[in-house]
N, C-alpha and C positions, 0 to 999 in steps of 0.2 A: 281251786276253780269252783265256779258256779254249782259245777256236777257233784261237790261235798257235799249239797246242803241237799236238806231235806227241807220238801214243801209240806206244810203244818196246816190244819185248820183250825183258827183261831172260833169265831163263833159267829151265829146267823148274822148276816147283815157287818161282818166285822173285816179286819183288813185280811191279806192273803200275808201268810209266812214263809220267809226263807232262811232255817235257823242249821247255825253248824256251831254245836258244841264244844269246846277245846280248851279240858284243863290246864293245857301248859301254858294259856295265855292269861295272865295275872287283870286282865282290863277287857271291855266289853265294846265291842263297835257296832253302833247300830245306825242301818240308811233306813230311811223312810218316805217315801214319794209316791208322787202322783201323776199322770199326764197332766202337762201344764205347758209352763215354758211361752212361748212364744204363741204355742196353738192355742193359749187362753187369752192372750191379748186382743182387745177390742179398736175400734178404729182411734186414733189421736192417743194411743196409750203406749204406744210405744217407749219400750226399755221398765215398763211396771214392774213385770217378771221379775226382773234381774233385782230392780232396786228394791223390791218386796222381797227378797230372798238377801240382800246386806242386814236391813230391817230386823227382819221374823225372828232370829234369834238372839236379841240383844235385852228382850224384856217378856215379860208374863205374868197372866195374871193378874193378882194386886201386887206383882214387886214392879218399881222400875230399873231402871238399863243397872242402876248402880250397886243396890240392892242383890239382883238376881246374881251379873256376874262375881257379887262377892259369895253369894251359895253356892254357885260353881264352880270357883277357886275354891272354896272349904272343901270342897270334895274331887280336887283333881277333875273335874269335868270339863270337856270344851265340847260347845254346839255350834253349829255353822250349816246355812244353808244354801243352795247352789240356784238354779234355774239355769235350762237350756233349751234346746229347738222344741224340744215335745216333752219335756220332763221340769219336774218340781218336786225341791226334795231338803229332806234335815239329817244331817247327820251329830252322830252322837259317842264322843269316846268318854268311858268315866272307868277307874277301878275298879275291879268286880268285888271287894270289900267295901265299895262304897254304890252296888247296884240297885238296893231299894231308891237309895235319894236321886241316884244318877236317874233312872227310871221318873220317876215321879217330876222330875225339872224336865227331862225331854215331851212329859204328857202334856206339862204346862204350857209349852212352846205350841206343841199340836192345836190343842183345844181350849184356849185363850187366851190367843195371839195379844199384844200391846203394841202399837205405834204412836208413838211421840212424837208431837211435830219437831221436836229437838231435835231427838235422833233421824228424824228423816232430813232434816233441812244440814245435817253432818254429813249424811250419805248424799245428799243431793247436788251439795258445793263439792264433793271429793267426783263424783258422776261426770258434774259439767267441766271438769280439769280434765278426766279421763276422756271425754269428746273432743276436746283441744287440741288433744294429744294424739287422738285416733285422727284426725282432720290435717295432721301433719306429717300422718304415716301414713308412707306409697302404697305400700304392701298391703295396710290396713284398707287404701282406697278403692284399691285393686280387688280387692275379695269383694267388698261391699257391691261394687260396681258389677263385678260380675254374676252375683247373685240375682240381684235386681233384672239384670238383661236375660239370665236362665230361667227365672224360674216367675218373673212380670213383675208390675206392683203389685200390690194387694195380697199375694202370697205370703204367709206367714214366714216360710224361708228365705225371703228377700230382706226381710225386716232387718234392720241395725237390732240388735240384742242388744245396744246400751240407750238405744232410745235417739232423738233428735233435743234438741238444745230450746226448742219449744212445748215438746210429751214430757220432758223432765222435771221442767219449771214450774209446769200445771200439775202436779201428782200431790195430793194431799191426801193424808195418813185415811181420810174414810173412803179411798180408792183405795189402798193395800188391805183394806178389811172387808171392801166386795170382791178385791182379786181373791183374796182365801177363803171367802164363802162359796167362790163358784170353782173352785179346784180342790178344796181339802175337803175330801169326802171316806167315812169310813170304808164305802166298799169298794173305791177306789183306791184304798191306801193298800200299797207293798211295803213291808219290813221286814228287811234283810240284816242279819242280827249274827256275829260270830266274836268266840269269846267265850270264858268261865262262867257259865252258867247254865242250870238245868232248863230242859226246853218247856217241863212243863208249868216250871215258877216263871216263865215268862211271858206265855199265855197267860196265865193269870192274875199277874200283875200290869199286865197290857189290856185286860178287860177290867180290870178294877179300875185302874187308873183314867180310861177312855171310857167308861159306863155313864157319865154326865156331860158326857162330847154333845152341846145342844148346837145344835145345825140352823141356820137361818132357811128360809124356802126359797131363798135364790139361787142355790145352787143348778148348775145344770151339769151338761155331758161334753165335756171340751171335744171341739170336734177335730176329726180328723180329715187333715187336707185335702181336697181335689187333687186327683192327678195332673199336675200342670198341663197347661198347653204349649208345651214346648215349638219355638220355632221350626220351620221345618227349614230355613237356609239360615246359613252362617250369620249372627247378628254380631256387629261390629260395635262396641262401645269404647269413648277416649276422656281420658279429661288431663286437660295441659294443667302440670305444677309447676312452679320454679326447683327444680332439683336438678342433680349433676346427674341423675340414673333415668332410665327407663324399666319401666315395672310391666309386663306382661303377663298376661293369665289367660289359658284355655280351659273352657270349661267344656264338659258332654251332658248331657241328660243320660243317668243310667239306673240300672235297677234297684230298690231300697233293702230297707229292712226285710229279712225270711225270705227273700228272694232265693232261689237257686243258686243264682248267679255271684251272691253277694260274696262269698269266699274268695270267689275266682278273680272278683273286680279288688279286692283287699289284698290278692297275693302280686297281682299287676301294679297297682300302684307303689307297694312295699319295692317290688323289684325295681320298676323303671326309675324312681325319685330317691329308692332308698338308702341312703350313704356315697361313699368315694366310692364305689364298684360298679353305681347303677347308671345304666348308657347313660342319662339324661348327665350325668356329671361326666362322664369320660369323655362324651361327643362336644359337650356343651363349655364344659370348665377347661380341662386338659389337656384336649386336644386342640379343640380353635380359640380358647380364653373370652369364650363372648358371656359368661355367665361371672356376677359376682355371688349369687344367693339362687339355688333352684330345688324345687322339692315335686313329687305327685303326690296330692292327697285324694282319697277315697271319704267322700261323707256322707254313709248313708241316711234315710231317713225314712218316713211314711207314707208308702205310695209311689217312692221316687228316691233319686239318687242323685250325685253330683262327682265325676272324677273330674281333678283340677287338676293342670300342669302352667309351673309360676316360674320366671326366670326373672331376677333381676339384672342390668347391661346397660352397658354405657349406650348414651342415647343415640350414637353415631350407628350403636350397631343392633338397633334395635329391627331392622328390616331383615338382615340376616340372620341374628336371633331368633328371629319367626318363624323364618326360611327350616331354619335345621330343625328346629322343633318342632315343628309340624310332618318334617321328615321321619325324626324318631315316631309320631304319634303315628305316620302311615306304616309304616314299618309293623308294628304291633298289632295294627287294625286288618294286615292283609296274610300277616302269616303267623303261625303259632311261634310260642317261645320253642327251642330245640329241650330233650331230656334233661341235658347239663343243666339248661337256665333255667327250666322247671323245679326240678331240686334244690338248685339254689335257694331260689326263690321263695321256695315254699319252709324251709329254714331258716329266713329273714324273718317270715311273716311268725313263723310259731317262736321264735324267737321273742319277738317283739311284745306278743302276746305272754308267754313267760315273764317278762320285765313287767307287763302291766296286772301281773296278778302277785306280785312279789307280797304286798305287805295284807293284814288282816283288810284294813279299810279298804283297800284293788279289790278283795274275795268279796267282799259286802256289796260292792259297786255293782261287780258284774252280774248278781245275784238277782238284786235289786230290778236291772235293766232286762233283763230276760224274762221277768215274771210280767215288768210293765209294756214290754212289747208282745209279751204273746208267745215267746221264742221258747220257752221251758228252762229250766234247770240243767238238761243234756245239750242245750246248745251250743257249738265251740264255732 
């Protein structure tokens, strides 16, 4: 977990560390991120993020795409980088026998990035398939939909993360190179680092190698969201497909990230949506058959939160689908879970949590995401 690692300080003006040492692992995993994501997209730029983060680690420097990835294969290395709601990030596996060069390719990614309009116009046509495809999926429309009527337009959490079919088309390589002048920033950078290696030859090959990091002056301070204005009555949204199902989604406005609360709201969700045990499938699937697919999800975020409850149903029974499920949400909203189902429940969730710290790169992640929210290395 998170709580292995020790927080490091690298040097004035430098990133913040979260390094856990460990001989018996033969290879090094290192995350690297920054607030970004979605809260650094600008208006008509939608899905930048994402598709800057396919991009960012496929070239650098003076090598191109084909080049680098063969110095990455010579040395067992693979880079990949992510983008989500609030975060921007690189991740990096290489053998810890081959940690100087591994080290030295992941710098090169950081601090001079390369986009190709080749490689972008490969990520671009693979993009607008994947919107095709998201445009055909209920479940896919359903969330979007409900986003957008939660939390308004213009909210960064409403946004499509893969962009619209018009932000996608328009994205040229010297917009993915203001997107990372205005998000990759030294003192903004966290890296989250565990694996065969001394902590203090990593400091300072982390300052050698980033000591010529030249920053453009466009940078600024990715902001963090307005507390929505959330409706204050019930907002209804629909959109008729041709399909045999009916897809429904309830969403709440609820507490975010460091919130008090946010435990409480992840153990609720884990119980009511989580597995064959949890009402939402006993009342919904088993007992009356009106569910083909149902889950709760808990997604926190900055300043605000979101618990969803999604059932898929044949479309005849989609009025009484709403009926019961709305039943089960009253149910929970008016009276506490009893001991039994508290315990359960709270076994689910640490459970789950277990599972998601299983492998070195899960302990890097969650490392990672705690220093970049503010949460600390003790967070659970």
């Amino acid at each position: 977990t998170s709580q292995s690692f020790q927080e490091t300080v690298s040097w004035p003006g430098g990133p913040r560390l979260a390094l856990r040492p460990d001989s018996s692992l033969p290879l090094i995993v290192i995350k690297a991120g920054v607030p970004g994501g979605l809260l650094a997209e600008q208006k008509g730029e939608e899905g930048l993020a994402s598709l800057t983060a396919e991009v960012w680690p496929m070239a650098a420097g003076g090598l191109d795409r084909s080049t680098f990835l063969r110095a990455a294969e010579r040395i067992g290395a693979t880079f990949t980088a992510s983008s989500g709601r609030n975060t921007f990030f690189l991740t990096a596996h290489f053998p810890s026998e081959n940690k100087d060069e591994g080290l030295r390719l992941m710098a090169q990614i950081i601090k001079n990035p390369r986009f190709s309009a080749d490689d972008l116009e490969e990520a671009r046509q693979d993009r607008l398939a994947d919107l095709r495809q998201q445009s055909e999926d209920p479940a896919a429309r359903v969330a979007l939909i409900s986003r957008t009527s939660l939390y308004g337009k213009g909210h960064p959490y409403s946004l499509n993360p893969l962009g619209t079919q018009e932000s996608v088309e328009s994205i040229k390589p010297e917009d993915m190179v203001a997107y990372i002048s205005r998000v990759l920033r030294p003192q903004k950078l966290v890296v989250a680092a565990v694996g065969d290696f001394d902590s203090q030859w990593l400091v300072r090959e982390l300052k050698e190698n980033l000591a010529d990091w030249r920053l453009s002056e466009e940078g600024s301070a990715v902001p963090v969201p307005p507390e929505p204005r959330f409706a204050i009555s019930t907002t209804v949204a629909n959109e008729v497909l041709d399909r045999a199902q009916s897809h429904l989604r309830i969403s709440f406005p609820v507490a975010g990230l460091g919130h008090p609360d946010q435990a409480a709201l992840e153990v609720l969700s884990d119980y009511l949506g989580g597995g064959m045990g949890g009402p939402m499938f006993m009342e919904l699937r088993e007992k009356r058959g009106l569910a083909y697919d149902l889950y709760a999800q808990y997604l926190p975020g900055l300043n605000s939160g979101e618990l969803s409850f999604y059932i898929a149903t044949d479309p005849v029974k989609t009025r009484e689908a709403r009926e019961w499920l709305e039943a089960i949400i009253a149910r929970f909203r008016e009276q506490s879970l009893s001991q039994e189902e508290l315990k359960g429940a709270r076994l689910q969730t640490l459970g789950k949590r277990k599972r998601a710290e299983e492998t070195s790169t899960d302990q890097a992640d969650e490392a990672m995401l705690n220093l970049l929210y503010g949460l600390g290395l003790d967070f659970e």
